[in-house]
N, C-alpha and C positions, 0 to 999 in steps of 0.2 A: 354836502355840508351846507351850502347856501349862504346867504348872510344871518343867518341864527346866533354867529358872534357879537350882531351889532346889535340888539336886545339889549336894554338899559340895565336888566337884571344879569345875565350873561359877562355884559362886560366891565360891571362893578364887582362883580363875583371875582374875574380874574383879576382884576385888580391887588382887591381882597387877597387873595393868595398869594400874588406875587408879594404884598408888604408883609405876609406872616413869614412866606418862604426864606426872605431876607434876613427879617428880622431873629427867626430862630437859626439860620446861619451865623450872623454876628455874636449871638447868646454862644452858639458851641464854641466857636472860633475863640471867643474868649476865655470860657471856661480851658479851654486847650492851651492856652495862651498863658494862663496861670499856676496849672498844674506841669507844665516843664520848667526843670530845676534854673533856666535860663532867660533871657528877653529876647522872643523869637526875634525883634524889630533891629535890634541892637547884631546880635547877631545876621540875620541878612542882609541887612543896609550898611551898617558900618563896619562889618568884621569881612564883606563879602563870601559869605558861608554860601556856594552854591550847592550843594547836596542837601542841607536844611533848607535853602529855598526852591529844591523840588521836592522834599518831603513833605513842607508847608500847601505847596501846588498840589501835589495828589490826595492831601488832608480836604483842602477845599474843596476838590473836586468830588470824595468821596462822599459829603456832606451835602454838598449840591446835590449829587445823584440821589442820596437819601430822601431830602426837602422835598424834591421835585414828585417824586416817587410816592409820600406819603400824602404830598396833595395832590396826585393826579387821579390815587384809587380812591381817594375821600370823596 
């Protein structure tokens, strides 16, 4: 592989991806966020819901896998 990462185009490209990656994570997360009947925030932080806060964790996980995934074969 070389240093072919360190190419000015190369590494504003990944840049580039990582702030769409992000940012279409935050867009789902919320949308998710609004469509269940309750406040996911209120619910894990102040009710202590651990089972909604590893639902939550394998939600973002699967969503990361998604992101990552659809900018990696782009």
């Amino acid at each position: 592989m070389g240093i072919e990462w360190l190419r000015p185009g190369a590494f504003f490209s990944s840049i580039l991806f990582a702030l769409i990656g992000v940012v279409v994570f935050w867009v789902s997360f919320v949308i998710i966020d609004k469509i269940t009947p309750y406040d996911l925030w209120a619910e894990i932080v102040e009710k202590q819901n651990k089972a909604l806060g590893m639902v939550v964790a394998a939600m973002c996980l699967g969503i990361s896998i998604i992101v990552a995934a659809a900018i990696h074969g782009g």
